[in-house]
Structure formats: C-alpha cells, structure tokens
PDB file of N, CA, C and O in Angstrom:
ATOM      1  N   UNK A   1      97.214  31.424 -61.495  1.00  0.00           N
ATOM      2  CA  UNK A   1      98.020  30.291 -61.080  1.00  0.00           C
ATOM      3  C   UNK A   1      97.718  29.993 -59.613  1.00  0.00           C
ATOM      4  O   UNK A   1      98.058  30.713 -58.674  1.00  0.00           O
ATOM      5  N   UNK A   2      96.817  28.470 -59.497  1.00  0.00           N
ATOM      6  CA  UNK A   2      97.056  28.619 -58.231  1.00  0.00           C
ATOM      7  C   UNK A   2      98.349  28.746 -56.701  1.00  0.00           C
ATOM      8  O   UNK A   2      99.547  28.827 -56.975  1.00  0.00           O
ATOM      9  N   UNK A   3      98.026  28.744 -55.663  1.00  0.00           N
ATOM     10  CA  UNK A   3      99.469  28.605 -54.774  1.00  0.00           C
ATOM     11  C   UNK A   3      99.576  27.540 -54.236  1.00  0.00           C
ATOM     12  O   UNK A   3     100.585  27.057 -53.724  1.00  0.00           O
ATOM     13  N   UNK A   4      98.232  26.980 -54.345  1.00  0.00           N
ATOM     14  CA  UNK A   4      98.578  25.560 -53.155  1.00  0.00           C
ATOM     15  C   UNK A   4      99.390  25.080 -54.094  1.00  0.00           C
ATOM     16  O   UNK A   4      99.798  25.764 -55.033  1.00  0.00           O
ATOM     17  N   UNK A   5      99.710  23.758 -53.889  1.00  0.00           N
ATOM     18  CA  UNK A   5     100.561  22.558 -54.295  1.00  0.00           C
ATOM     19  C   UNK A   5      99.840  21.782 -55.207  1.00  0.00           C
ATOM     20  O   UNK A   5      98.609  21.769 -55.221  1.00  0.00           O
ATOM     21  N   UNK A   6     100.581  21.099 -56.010  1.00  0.00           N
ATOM     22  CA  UNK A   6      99.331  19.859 -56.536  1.00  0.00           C
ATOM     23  C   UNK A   6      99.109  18.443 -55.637  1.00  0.00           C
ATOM     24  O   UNK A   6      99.885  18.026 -54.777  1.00  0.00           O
ATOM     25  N   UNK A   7      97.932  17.863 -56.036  1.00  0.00           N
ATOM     26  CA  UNK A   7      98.242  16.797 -54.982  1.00  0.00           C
ATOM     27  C   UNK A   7      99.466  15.876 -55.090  1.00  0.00           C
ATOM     28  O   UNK A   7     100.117  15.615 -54.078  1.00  0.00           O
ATOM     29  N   UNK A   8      99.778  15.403 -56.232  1.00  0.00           N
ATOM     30  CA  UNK A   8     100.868  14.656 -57.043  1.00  0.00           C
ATOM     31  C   UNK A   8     102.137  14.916 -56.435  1.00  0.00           C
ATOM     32  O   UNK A   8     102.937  14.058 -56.063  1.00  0.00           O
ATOM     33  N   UNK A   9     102.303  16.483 -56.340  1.00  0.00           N
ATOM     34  CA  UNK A   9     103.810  17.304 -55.861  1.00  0.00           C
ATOM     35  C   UNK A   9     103.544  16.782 -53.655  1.00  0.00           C
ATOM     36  O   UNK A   9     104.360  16.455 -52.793  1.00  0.00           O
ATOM     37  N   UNK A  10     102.415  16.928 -53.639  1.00  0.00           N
ATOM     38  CA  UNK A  10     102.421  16.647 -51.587  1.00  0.00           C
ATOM     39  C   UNK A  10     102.354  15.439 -51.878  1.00  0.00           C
ATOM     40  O   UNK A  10     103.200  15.047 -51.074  1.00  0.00           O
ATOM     41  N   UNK A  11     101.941  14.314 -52.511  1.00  0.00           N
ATOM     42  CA  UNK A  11     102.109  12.850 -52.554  1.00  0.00           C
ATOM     43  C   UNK A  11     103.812  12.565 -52.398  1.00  0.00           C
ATOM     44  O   UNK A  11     104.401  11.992 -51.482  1.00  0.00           O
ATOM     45  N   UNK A  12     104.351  13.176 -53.625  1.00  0.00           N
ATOM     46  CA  UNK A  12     105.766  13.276 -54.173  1.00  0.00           C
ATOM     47  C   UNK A  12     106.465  13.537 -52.489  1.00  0.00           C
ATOM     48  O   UNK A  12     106.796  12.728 -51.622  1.00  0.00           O
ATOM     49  N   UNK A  13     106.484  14.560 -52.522  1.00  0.00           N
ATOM     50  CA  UNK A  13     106.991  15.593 -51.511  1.00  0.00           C
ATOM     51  C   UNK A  13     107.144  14.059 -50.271  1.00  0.00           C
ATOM     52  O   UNK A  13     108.098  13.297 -50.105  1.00  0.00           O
ATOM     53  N   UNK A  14     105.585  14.094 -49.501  1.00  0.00           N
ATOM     54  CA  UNK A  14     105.877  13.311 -48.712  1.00  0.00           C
ATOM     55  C   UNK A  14     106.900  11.630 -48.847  1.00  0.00           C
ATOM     56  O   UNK A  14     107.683  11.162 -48.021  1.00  0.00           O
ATOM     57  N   UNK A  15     106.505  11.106 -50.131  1.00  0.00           N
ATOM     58  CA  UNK A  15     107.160   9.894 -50.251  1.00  0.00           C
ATOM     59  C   UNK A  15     108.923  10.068 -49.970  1.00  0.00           C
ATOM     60  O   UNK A  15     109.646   9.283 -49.356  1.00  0.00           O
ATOM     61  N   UNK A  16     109.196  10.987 -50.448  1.00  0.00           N
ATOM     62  CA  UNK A  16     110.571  11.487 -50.888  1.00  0.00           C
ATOM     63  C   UNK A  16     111.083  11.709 -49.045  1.00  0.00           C
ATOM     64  O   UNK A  16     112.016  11.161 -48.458  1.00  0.00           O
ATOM     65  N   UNK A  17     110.107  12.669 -48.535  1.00  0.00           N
ATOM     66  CA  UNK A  17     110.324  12.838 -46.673  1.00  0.00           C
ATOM     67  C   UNK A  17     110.730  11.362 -46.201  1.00  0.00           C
ATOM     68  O   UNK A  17     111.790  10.866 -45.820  1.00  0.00           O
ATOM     69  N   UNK A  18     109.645  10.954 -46.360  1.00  0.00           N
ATOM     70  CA  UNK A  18     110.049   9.078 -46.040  1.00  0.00           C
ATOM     71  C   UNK A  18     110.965   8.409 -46.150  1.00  0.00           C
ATOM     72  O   UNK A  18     111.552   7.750 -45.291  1.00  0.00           O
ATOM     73  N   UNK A  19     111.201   8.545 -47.429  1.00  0.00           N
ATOM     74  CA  UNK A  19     112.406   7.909 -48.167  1.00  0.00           C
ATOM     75  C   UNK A  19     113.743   8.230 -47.284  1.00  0.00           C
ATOM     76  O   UNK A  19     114.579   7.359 -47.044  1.00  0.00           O
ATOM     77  N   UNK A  20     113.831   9.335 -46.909  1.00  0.00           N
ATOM     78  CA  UNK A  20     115.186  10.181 -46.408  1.00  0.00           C
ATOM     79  C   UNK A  20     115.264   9.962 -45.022  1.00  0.00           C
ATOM     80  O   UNK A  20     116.322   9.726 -44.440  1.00  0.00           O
ATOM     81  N   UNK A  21     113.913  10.054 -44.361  1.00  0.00           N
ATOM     82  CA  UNK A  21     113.758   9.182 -42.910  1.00  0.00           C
ATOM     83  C   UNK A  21     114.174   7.595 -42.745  1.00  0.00           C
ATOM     84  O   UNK A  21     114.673   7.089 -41.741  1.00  0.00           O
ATOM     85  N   UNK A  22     113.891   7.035 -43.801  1.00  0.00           N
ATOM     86  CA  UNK A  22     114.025   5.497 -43.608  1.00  0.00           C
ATOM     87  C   UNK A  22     115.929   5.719 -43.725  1.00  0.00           C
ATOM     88  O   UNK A  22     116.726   5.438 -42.830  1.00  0.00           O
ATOM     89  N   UNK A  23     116.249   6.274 -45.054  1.00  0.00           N
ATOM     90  CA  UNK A  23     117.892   5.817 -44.941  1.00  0.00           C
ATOM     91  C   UNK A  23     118.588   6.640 -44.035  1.00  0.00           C
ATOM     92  O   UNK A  23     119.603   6.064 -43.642  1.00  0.00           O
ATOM     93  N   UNK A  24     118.402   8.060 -43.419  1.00  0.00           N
ATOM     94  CA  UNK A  24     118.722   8.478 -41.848  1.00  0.00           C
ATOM     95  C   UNK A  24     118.504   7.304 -40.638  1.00  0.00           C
ATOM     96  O   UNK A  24     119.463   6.635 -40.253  1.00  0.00           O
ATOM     97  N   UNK A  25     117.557   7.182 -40.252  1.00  0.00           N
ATOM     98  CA  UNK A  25     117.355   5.838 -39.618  1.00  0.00           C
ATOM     99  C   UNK A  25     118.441   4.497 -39.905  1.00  0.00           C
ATOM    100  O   UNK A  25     119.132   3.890 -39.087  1.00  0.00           O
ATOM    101  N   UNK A  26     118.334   4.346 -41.030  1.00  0.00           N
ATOM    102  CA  UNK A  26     119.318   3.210 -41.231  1.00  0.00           C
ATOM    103  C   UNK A  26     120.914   3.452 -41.339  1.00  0.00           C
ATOM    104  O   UNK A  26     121.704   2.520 -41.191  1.00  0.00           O
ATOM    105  N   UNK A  27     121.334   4.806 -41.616  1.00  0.00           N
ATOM    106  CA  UNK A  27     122.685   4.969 -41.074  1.00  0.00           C
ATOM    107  C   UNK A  27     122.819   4.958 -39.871  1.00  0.00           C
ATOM    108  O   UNK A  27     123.582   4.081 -39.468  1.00  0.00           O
ATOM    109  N   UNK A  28     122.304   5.693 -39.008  1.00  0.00           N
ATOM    110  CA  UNK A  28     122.455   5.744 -37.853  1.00  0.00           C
ATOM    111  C   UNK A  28     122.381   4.660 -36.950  1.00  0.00           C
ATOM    112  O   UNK A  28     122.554   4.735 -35.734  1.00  0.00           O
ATOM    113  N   UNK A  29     122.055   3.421 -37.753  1.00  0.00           N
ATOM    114  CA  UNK A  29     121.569   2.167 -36.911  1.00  0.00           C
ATOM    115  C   UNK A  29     123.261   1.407 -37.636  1.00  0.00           C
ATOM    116  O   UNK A  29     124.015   0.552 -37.169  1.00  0.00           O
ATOM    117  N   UNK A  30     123.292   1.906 -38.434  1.00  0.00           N
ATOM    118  CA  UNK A  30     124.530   1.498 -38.609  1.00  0.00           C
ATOM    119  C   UNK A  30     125.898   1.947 -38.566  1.00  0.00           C
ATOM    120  O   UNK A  30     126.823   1.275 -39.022  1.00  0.00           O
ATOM    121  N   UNK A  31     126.041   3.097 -38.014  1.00  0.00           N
ATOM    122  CA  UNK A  31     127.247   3.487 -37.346  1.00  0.00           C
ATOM    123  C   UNK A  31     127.205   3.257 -35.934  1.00  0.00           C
ATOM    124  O   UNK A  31     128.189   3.436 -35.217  1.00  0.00           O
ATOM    125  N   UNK A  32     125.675   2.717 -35.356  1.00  0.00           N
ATOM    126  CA  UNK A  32     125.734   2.187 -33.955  1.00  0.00           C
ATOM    127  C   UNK A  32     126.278   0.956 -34.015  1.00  0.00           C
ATOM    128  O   UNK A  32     127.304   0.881 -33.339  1.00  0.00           O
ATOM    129  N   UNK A  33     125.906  -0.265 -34.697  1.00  0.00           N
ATOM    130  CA  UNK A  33     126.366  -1.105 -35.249  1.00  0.00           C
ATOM    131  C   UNK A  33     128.054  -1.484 -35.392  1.00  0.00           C
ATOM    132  O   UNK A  33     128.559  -2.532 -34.990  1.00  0.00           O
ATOM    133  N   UNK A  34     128.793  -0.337 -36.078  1.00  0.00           N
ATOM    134  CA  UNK A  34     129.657  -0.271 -36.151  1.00  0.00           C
ATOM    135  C   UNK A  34     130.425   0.402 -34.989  1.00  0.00           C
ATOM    136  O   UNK A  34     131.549   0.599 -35.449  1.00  0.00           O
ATOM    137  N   UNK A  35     130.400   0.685 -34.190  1.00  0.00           N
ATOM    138  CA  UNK A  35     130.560   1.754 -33.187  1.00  0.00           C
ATOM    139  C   UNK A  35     130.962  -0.121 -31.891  1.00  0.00           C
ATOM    140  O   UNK A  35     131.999  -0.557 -31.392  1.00  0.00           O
ATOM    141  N   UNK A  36     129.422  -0.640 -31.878  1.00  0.00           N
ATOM    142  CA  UNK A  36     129.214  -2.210 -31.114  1.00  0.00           C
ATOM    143  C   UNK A  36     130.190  -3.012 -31.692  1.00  0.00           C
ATOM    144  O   UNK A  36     130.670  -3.831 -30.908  1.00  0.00           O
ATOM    145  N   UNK A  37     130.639  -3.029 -32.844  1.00  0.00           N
ATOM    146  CA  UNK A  37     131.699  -4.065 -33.693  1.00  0.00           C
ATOM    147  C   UNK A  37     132.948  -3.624 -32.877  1.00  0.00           C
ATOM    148  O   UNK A  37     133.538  -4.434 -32.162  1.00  0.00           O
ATOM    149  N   UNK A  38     133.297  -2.478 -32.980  1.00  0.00           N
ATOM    150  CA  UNK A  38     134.396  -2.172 -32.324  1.00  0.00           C
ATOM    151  C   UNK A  38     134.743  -1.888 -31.042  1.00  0.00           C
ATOM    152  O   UNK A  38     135.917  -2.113 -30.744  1.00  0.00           O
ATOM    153  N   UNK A  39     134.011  -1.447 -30.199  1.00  0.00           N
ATOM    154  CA  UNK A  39     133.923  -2.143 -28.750  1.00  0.00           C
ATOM    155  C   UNK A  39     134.230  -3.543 -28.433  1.00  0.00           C
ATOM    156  O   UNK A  39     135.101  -4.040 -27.719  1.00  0.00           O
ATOM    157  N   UNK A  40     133.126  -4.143 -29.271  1.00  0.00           N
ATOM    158  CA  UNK A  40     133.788  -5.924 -28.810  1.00  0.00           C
ATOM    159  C   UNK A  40     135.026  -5.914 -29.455  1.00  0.00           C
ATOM    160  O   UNK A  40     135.901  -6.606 -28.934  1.00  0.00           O
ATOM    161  N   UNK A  41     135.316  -5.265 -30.510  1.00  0.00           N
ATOM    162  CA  UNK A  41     136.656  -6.036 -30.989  1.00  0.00           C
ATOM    163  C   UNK A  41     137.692  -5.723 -29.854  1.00  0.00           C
ATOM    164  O   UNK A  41     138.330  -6.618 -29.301  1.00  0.00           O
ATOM    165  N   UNK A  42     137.846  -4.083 -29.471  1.00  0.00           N
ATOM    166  CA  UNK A  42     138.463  -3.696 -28.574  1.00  0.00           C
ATOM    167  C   UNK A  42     138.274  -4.626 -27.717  1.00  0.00           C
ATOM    168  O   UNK A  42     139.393  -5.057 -27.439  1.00  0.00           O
ATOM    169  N   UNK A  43     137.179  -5.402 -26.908  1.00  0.00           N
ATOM    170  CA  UNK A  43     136.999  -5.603 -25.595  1.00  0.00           C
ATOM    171  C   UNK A  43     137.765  -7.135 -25.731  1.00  0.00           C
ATOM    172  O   UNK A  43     138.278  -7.679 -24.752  1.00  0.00           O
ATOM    173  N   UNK A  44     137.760  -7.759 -27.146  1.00  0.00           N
ATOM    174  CA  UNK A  44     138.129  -9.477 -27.558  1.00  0.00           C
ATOM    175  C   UNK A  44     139.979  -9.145 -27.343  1.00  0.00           C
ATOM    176  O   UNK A  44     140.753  -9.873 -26.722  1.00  0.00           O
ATOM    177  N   UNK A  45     140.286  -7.999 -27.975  1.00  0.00           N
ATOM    178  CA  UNK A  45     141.589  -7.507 -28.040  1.00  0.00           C
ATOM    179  C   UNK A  45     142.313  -7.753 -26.433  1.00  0.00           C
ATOM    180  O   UNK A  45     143.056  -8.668 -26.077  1.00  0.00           O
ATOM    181  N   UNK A  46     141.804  -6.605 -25.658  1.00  0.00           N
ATOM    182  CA  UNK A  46     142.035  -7.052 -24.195  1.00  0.00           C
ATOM    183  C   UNK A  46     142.139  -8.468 -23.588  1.00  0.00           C
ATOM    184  O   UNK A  46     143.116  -9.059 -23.129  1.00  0.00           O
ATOM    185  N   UNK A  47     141.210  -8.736 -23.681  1.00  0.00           N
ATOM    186  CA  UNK A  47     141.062  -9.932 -23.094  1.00  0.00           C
ATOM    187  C   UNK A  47     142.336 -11.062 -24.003  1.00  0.00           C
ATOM    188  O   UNK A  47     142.811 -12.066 -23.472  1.00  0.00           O
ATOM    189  N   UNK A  48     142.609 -10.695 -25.104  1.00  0.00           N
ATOM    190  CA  UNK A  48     143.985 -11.950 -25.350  1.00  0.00           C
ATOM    191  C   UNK A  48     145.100 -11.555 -24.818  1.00  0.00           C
ATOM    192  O   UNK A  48     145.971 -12.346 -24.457  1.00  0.00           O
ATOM    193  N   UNK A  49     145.224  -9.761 -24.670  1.00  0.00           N
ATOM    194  CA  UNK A  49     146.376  -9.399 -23.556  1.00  0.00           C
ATOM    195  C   UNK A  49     146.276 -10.224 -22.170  1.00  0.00           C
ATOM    196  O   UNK A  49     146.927 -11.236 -21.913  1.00  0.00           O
ATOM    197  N   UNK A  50     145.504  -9.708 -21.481  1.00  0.00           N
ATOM    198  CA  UNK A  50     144.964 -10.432 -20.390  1.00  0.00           C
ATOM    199  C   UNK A  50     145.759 -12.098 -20.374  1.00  0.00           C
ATOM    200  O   UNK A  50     146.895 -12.464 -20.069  1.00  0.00           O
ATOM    201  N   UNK A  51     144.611 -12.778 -20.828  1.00  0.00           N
ATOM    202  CA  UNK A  51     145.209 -13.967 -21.279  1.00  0.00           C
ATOM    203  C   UNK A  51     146.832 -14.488 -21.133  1.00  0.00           C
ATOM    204  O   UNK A  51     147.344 -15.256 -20.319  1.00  0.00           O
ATOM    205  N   UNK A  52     147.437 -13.697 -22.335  1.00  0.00           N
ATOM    206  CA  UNK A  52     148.532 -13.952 -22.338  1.00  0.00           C
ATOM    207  C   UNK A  52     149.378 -13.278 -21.508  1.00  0.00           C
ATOM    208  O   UNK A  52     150.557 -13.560 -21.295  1.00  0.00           O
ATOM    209  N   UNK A  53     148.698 -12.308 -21.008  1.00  0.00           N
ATOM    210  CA  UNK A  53     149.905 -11.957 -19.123  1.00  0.00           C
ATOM    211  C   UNK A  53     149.738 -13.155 -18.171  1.00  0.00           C
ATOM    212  O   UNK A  53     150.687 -13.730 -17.637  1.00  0.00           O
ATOM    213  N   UNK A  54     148.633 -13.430 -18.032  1.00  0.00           N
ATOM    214  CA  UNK A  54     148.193 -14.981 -17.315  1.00  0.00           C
ATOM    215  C   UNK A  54     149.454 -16.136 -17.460  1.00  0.00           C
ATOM    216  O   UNK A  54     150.036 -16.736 -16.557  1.00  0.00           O
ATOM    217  N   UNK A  55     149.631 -16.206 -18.779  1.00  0.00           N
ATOM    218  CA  UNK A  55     150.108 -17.522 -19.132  1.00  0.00           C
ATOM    219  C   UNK A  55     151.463 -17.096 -18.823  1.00  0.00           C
ATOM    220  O   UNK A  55     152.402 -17.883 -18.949  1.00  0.00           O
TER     221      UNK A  55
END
C-alpha cells in the first residue's frame, strides 16, 4: 500500500483548504461589516441626542 496520497485526495484536500479560506475570509469581512453598521448606528444615535439638546 502505498503512503503518499493520491493525486485526486491532494487535489480534494487542497480545494476543500480553499473553500474554508474563502468562507473564513468572508465572515470575518462580515462581522467587520457588522461591527461598521453599528458604530454608525451608534454614532447616527448620538448625534439625534445632540440635536435634540440643541433644540
């Protein structure tokens, strides 16, 4: 039996690495995302306090 790998299984293998890199990448771009949503909301929030101490 050999030990290496087959090529099919390191084809596999790598696509699958990828795969898990691309949707890591894309959470993380989207809890930044979400992280930026809520800052501005916080920051839109303030600013109608603001506002309405003004008035």
């Amino acid at each position: 039996m050999p030990t290496a790998e087959s090529e099919a299984k390191v084809k596999t293998k790598v696509r699958f690495e990828g795969l898990l890199k691309t949707h890591s990448d894309l959470m993380h771009e989207r809890k930044k995302l979400k992280k930026s949503l809520v800052r501005s909301g916080e920051n839109i929030s303030n600013q109608e306090k603001s506002m309405a101490l003004r008035q």
